[in-house]
N, CA, C and O atoms as CSV, one atom per row, in Angstrom:
chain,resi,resn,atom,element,x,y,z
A,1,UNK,N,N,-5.229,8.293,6.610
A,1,UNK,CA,C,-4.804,9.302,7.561
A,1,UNK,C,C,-3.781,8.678,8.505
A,1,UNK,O,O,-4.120,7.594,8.980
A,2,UNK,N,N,-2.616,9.151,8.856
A,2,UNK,CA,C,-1.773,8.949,9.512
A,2,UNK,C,C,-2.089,9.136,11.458
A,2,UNK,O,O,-2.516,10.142,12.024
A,3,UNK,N,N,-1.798,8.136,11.934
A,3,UNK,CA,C,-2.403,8.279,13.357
A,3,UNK,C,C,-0.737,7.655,14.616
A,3,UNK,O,O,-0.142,6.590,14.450
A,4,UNK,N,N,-0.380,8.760,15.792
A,4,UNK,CA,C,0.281,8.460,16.516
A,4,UNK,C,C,-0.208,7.636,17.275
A,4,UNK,O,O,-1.368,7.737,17.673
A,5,UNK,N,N,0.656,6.589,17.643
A,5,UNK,CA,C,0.642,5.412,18.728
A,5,UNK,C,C,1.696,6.291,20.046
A,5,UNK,O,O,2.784,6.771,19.727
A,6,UNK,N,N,1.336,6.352,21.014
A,6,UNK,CA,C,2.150,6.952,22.132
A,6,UNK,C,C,2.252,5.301,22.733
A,6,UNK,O,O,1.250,4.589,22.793
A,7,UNK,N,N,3.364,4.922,23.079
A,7,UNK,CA,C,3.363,3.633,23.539
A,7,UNK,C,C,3.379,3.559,24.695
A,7,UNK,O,O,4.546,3.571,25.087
A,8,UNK,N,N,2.483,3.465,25.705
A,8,UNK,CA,C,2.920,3.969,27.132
A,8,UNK,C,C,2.999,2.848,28.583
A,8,UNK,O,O,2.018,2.227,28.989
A,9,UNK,N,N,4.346,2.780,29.193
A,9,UNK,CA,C,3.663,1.867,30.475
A,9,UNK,C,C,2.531,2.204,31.168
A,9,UNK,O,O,1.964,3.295,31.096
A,10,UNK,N,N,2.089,0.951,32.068
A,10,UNK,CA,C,1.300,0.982,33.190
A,10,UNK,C,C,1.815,0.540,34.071
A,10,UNK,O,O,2.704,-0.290,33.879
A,11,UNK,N,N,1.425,0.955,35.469
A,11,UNK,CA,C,1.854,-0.136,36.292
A,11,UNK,C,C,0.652,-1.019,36.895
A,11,UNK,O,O,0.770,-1.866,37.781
A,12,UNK,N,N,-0.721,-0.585,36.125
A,12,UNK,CA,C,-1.847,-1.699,36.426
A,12,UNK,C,C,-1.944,-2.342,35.431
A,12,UNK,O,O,-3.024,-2.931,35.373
A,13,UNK,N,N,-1.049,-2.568,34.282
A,13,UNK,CA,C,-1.066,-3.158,33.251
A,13,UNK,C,C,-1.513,-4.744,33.706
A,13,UNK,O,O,-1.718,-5.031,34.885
A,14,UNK,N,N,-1.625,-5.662,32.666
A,14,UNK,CA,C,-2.036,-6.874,33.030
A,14,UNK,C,C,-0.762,-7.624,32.078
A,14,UNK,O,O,-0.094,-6.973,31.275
A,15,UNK,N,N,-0.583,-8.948,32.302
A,15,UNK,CA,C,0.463,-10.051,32.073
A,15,UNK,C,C,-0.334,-10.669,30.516
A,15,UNK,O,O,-1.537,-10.895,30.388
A,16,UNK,N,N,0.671,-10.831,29.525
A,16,UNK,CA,C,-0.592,-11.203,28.246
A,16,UNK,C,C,-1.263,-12.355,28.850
A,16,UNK,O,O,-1.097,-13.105,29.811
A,17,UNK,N,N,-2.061,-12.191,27.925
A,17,UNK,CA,C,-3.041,-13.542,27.597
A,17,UNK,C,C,-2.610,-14.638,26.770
A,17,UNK,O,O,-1.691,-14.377,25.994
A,18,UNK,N,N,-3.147,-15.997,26.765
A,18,UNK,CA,C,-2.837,-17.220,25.967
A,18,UNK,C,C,-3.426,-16.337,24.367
A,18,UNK,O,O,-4.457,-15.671,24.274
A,19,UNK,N,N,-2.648,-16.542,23.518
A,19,UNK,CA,C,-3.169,-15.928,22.271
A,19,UNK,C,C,-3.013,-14.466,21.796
A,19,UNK,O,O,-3.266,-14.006,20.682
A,20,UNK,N,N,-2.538,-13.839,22.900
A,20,UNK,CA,C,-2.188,-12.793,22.674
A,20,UNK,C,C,-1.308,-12.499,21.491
A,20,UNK,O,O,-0.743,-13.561,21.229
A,21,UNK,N,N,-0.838,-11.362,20.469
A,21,UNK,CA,C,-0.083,-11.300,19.979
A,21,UNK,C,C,0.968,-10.643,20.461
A,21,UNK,O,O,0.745,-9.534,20.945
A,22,UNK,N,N,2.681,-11.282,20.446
A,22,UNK,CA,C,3.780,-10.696,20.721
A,22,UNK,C,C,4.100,-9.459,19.743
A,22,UNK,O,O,3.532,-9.403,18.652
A,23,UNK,N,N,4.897,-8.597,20.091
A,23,UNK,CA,C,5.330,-7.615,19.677
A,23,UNK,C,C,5.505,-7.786,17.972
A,23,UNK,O,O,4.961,-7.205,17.033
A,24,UNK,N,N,6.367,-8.693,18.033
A,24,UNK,CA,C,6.858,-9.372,16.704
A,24,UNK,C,C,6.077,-9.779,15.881
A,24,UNK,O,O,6.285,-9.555,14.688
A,25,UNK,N,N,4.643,-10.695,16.436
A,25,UNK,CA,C,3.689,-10.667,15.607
A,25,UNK,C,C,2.732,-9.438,15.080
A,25,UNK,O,O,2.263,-9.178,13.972
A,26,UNK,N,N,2.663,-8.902,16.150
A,26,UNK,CA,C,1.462,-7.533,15.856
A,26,UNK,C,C,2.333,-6.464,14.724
A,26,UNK,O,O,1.832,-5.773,13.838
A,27,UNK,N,N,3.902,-6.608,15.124
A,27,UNK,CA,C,4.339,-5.389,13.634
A,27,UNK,C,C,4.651,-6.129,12.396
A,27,UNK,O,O,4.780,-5.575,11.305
A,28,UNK,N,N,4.782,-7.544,12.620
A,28,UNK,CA,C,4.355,-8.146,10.833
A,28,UNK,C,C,3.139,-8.248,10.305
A,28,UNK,O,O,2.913,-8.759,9.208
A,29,UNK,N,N,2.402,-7.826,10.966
A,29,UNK,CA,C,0.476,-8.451,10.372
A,29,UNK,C,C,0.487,-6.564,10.159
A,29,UNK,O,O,0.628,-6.232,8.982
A,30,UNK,N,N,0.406,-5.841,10.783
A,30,UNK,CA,C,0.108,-3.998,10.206
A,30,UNK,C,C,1.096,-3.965,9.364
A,30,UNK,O,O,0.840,-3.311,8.353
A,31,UNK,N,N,2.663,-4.669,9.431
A,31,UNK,CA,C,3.579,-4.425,8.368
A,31,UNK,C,C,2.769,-5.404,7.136
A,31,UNK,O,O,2.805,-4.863,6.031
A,32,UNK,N,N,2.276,-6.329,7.161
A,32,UNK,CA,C,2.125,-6.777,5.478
A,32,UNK,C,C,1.134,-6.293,5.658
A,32,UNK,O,O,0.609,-6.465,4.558
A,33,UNK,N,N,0.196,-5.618,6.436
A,33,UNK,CA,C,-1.210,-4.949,5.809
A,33,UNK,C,C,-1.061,-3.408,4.964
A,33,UNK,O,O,-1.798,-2.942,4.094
A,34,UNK,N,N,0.223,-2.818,5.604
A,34,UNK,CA,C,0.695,-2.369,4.869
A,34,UNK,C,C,0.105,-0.715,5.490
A,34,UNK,O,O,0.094,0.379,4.925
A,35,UNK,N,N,-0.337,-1.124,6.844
A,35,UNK,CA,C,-0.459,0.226,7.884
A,35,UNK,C,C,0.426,0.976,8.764
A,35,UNK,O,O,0.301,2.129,9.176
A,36,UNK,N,N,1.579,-0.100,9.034
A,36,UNK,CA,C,2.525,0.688,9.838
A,36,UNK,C,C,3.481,1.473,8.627
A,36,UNK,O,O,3.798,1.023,7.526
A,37,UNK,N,N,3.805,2.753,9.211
A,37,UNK,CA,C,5.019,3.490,8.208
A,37,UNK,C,C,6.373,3.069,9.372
A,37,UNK,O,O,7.315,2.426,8.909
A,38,UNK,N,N,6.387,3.332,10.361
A,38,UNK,CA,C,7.713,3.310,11.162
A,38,UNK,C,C,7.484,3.709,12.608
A,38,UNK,O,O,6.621,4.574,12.758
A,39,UNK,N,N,8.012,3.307,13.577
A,39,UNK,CA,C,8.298,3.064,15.204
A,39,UNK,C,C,9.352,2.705,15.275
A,39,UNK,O,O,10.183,2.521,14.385
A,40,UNK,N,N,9.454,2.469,17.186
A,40,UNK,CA,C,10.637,2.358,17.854
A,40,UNK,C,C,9.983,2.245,18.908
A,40,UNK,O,O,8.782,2.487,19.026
A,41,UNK,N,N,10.919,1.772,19.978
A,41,UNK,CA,C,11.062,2.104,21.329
A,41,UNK,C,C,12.102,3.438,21.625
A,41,UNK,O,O,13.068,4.000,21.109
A,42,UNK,N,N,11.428,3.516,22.532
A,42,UNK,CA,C,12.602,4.753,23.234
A,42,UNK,C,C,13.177,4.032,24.807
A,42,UNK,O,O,12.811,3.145,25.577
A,43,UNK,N,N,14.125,4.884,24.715
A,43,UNK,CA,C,15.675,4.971,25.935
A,43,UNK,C,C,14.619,5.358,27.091
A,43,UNK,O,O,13.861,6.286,26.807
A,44,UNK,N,N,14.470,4.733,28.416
A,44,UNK,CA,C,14.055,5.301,29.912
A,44,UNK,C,C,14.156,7.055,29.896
A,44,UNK,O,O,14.607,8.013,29.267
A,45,UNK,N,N,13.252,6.598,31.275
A,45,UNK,CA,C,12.768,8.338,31.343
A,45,UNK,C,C,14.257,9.079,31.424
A,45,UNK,O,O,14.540,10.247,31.157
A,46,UNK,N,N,15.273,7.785,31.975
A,46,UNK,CA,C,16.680,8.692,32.976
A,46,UNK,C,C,17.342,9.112,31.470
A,46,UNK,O,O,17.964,10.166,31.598
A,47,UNK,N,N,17.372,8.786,30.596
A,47,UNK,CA,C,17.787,9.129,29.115
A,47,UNK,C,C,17.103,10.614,28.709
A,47,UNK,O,O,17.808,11.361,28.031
A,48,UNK,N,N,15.561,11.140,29.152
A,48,UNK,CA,C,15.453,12.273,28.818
A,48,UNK,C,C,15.797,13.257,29.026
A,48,UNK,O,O,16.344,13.380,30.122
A,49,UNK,N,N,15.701,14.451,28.192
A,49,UNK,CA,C,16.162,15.882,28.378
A,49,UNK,C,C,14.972,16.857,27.882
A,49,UNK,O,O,14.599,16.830,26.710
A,50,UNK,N,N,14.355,17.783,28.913
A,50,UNK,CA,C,13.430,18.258,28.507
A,50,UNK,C,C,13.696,19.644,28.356
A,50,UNK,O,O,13.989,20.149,29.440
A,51,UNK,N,N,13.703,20.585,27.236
A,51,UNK,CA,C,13.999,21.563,26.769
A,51,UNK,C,C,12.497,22.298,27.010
A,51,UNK,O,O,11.322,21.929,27.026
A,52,UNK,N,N,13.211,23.508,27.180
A,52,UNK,CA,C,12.222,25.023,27.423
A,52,UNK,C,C,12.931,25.991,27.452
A,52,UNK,O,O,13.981,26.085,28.088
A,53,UNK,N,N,12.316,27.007,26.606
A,53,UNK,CA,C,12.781,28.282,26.291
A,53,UNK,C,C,11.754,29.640,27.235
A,53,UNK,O,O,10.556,29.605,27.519
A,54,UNK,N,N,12.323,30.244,27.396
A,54,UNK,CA,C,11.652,31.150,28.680
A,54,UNK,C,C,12.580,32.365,28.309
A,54,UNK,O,O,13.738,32.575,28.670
A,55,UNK,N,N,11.988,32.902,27.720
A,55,UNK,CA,C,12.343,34.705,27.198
A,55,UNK,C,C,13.894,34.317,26.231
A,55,UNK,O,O,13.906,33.556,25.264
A,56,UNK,N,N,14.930,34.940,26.703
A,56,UNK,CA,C,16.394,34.395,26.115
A,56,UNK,C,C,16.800,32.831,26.649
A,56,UNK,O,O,17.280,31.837,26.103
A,57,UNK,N,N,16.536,33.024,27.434
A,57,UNK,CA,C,17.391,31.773,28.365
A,57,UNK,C,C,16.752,29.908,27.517
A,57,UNK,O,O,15.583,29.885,27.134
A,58,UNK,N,N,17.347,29.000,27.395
A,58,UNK,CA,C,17.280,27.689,26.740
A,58,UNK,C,C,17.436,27.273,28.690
A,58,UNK,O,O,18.388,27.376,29.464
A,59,UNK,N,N,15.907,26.763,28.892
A,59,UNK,CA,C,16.335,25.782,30.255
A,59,UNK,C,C,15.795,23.947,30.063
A,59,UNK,O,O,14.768,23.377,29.693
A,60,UNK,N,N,17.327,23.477,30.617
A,60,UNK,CA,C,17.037,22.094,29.881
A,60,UNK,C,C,17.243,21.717,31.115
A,60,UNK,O,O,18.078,22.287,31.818
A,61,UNK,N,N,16.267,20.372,31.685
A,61,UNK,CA,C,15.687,19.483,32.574
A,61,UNK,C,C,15.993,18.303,32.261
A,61,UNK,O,O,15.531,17.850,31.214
A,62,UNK,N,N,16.879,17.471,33.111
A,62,UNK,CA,C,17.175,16.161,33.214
A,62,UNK,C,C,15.641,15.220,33.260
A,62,UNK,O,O,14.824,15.539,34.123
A,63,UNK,N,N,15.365,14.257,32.459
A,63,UNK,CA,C,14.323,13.638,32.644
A,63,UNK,C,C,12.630,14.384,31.941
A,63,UNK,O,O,12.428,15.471,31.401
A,64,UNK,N,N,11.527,13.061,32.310
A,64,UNK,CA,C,10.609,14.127,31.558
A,64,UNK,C,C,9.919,15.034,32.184
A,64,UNK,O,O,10.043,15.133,33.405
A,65,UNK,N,N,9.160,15.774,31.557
A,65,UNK,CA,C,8.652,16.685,32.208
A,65,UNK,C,C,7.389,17.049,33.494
A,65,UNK,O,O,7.201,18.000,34.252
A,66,UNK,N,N,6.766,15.867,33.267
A,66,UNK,CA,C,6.312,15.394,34.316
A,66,UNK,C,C,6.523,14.067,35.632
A,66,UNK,O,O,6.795,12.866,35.637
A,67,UNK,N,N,6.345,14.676,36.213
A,67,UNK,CA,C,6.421,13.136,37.534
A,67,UNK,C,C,5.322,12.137,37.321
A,67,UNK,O,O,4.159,12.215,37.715
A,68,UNK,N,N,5.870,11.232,36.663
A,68,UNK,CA,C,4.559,9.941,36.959
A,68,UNK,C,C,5.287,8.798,36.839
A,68,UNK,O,O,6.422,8.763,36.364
A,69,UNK,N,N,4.568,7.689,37.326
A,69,UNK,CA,C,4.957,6.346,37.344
A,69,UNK,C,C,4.310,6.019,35.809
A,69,UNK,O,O,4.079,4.812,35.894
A,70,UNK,N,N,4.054,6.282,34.975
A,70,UNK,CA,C,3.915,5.785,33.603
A,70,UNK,C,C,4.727,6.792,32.642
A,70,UNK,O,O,4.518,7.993,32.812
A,71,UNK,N,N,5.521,6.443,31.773
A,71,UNK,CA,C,6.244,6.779,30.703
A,71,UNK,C,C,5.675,6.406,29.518
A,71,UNK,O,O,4.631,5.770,29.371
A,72,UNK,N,N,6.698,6.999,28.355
A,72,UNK,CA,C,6.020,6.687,26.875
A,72,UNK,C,C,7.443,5.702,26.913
A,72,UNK,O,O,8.469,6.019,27.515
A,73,UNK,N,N,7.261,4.512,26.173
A,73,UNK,CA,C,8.278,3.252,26.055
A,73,UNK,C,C,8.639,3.373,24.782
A,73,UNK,O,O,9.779,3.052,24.448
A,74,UNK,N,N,7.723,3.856,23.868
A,74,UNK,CA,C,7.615,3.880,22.054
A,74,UNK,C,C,7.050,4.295,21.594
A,74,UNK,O,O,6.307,4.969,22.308
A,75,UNK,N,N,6.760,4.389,20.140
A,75,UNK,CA,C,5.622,5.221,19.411
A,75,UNK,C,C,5.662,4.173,18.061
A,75,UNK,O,O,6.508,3.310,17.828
A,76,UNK,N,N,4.557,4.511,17.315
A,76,UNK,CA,C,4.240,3.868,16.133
A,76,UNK,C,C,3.702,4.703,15.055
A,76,UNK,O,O,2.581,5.122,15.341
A,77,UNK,N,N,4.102,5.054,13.994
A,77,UNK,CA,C,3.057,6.027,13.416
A,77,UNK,C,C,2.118,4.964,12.302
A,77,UNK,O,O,2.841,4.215,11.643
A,78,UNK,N,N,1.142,4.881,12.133
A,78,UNK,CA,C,0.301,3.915,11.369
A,78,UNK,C,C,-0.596,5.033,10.220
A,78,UNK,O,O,-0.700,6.240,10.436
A,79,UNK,N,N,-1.055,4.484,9.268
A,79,UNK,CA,C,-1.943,4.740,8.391
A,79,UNK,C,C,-2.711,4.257,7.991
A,79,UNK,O,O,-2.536,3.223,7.346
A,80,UNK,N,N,-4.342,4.979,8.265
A,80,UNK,CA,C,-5.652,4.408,8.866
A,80,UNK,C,C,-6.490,4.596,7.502
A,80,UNK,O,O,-6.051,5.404,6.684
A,81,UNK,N,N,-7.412,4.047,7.280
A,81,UNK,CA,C,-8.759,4.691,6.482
A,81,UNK,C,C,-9.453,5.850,7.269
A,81,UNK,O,O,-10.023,6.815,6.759
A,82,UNK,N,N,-9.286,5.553,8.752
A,82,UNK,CA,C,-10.214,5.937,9.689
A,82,UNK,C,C,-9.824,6.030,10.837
A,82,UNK,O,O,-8.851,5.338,11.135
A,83,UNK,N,N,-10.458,6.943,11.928
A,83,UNK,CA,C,-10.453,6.133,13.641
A,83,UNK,C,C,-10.437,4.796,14.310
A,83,UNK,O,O,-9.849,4.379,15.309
A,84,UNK,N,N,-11.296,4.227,13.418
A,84,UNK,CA,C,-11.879,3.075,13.968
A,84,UNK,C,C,-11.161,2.037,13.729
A,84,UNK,O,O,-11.075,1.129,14.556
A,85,UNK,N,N,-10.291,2.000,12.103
A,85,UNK,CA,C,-9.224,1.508,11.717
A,85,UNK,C,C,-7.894,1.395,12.996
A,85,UNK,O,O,-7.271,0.473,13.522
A,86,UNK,N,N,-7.909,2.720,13.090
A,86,UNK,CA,C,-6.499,2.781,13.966
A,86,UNK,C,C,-7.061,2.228,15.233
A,86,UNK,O,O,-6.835,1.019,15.176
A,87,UNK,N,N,-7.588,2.461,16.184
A,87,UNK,CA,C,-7.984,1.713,17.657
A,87,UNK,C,C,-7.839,0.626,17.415
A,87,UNK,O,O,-6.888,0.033,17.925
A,88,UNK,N,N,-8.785,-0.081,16.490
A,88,UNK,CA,C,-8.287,-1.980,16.208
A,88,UNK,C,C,-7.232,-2.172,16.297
A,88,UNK,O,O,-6.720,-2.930,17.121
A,89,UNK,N,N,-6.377,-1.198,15.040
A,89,UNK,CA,C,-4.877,-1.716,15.381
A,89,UNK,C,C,-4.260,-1.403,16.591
A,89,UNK,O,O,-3.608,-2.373,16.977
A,90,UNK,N,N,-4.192,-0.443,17.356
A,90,UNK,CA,C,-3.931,0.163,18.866
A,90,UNK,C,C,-4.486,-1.410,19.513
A,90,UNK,O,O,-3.647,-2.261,19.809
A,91,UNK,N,N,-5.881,-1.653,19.677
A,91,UNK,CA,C,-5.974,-2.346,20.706
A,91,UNK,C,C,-5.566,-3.912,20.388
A,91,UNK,O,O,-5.848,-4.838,21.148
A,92,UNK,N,N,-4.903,-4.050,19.223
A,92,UNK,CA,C,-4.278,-5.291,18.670
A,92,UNK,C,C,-2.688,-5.144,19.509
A,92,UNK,O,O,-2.168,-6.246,19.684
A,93,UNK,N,N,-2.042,-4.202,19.927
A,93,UNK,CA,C,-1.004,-4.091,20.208
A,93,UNK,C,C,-0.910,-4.812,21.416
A,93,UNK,O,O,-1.870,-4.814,22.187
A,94,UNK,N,N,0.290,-5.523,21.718
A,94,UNK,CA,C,0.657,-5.905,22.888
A,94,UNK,C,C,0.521,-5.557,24.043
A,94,UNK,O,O,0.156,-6.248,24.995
A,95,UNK,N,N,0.933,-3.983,24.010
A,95,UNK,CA,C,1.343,-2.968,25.043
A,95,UNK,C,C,-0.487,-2.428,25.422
A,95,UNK,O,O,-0.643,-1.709,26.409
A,96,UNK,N,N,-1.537,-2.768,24.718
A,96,UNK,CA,C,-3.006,-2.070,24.694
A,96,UNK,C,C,-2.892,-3.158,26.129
A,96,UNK,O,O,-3.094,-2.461,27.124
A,97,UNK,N,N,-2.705,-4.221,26.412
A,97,UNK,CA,C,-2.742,-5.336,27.750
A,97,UNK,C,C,-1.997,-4.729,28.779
A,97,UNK,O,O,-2.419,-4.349,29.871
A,98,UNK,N,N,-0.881,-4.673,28.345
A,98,UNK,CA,C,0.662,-4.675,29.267
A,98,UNK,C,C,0.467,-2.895,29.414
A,98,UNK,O,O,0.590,-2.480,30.566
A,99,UNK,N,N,0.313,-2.344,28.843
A,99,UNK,CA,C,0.175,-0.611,29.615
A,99,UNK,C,C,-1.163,0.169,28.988
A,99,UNK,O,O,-2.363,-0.071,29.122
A,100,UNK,N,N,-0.383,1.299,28.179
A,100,UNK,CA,C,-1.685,1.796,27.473
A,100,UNK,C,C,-1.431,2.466,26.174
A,100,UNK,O,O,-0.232,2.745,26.184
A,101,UNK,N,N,-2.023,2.905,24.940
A,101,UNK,CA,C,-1.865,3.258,23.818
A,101,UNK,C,C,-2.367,4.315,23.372
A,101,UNK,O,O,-2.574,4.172,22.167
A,102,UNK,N,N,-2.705,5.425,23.777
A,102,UNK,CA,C,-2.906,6.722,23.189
A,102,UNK,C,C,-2.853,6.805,21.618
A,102,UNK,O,O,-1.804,6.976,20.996
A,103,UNK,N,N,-3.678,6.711,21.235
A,103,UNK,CA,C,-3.775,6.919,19.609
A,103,UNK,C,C,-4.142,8.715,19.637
A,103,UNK,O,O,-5.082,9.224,20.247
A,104,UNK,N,N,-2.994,9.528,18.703
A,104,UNK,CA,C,-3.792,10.510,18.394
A,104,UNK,C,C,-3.351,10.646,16.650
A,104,UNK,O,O,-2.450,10.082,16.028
A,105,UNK,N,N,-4.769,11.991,16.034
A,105,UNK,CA,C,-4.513,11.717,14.446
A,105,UNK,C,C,-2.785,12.743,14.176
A,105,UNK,O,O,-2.216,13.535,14.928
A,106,UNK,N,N,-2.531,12.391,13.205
A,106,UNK,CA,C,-1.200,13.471,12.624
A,106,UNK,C,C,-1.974,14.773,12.162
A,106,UNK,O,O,-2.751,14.459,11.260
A,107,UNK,N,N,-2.039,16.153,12.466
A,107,UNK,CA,C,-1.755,17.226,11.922
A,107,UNK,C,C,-1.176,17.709,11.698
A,107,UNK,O,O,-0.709,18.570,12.444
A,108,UNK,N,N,-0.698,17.452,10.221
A,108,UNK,CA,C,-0.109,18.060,9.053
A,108,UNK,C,C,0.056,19.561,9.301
A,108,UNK,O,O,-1.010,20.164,9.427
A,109,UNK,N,N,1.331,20.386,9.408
A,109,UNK,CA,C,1.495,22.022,9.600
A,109,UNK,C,C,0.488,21.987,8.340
A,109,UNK,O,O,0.187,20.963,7.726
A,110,UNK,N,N,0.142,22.954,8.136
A,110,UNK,CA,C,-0.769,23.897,6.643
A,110,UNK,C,C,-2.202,22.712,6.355
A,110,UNK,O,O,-2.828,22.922,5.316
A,111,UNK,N,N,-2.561,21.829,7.020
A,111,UNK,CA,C,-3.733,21.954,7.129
A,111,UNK,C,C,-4.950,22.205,7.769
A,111,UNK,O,O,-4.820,22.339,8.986
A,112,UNK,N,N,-6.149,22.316,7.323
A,112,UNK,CA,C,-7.213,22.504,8.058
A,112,UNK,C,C,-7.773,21.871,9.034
A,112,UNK,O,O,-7.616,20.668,9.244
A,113,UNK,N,N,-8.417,22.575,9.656
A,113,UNK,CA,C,-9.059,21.444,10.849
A,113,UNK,C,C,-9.647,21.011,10.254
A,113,UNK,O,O,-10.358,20.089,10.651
């Protein structure tokens, strides 16, 4: 099952640890396990454009759509056996220390709950 990584700052995040894995390590070990499909980072909040449609009218908003001191930095999409699969890998991530990782599953348009 395919599972979103929301990559998100903190600003109570913590500084890694001795042993921690770097970025670089954590996407070659899910890349030869053969769980990550594809990620990125994304461009600052000042890079967004938040689109909404409201009857005819297209109203587009500089920035995101909410006010907060935490942003999404990246995303990851991974492929799990399971839940429990994906959190390991989530809390293997760098960013699970340094901010926070929202894992949610992929729903597929046309399937069932």
């Amino acid at each position: 099952m395919e599972y979103l990584l929301l990559i998100c700052t903190d600003p109570d995040g913590e500084d890694a640890a001795p042993g921690d894995p770097t970025i670089e390590e954590w996407g070659a070990d899910v890349d030869a396990r053969g769980v990550w499909r594809h990620g990125d980072r994304l461009r600052p909040v000042e890079a967004a454009t938040t689109v909404r449609r409201r009857g005819d009218r297209v109203v587009l908003t500089d920035g995101p759509f909410a006010e907060t001191r935490e942003q999404i930095a990246g995303y990851d999409v991974i492929d799990c056996a399971d839940l429990d699969e994906a959190l390991a890998v989530a809390a293997a991530h760098p960013m699970a220390r340094a901010g926070r990782i929202e894992v949610r599953p992929v729903w597929p348009l046309g399937a069932d709950d």
